[in-house]
N, C-alpha and C positions, 0 to 999 in steps of 0.2 A: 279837692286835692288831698284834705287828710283823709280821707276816704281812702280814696284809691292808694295810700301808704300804706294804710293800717291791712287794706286787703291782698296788698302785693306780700306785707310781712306775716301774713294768717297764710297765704302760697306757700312760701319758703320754709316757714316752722313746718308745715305739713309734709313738704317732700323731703325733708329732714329727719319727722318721725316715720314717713315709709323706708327710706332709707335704711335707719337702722334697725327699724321692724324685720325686714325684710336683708339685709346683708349684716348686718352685724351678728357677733358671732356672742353667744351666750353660754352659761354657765351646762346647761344639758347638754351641749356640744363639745364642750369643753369637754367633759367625763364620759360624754361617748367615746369622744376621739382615745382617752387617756384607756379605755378599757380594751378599742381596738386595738391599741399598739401591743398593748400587753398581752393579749393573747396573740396576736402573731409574734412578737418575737420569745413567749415564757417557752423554755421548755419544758414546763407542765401542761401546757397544751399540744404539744407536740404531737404529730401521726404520721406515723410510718407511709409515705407514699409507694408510689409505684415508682419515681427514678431515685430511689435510695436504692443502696447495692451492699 
């Protein structure tokens, strides 16, 4: 029986660290995101489209 504890809580810790392997959101995403926003909204990057008049 302590077997099968120790190996149900070795499961659980593991799909806990895929978990936030895999969905959790980190710091290069974080300053991706921070760099997109800023160029879409800087008007230093701005470009004259085709529906400006």
């Amino acid at each position: 029986m302590n077997n099968s504890v120790l190996i149900g809580l070795g499961i659980v810790i593991g799909i806990y660290l895929l978990f936030k392997l895999f969905f959790g959101k980190n710091e290069i995403t974080n300053e991706y995101e921070q760099t997109y926003n800023k160029i879409l909204t800087s008007k230093e990057y701005k470009v004259k489209g085709q529906y400006e008049k």
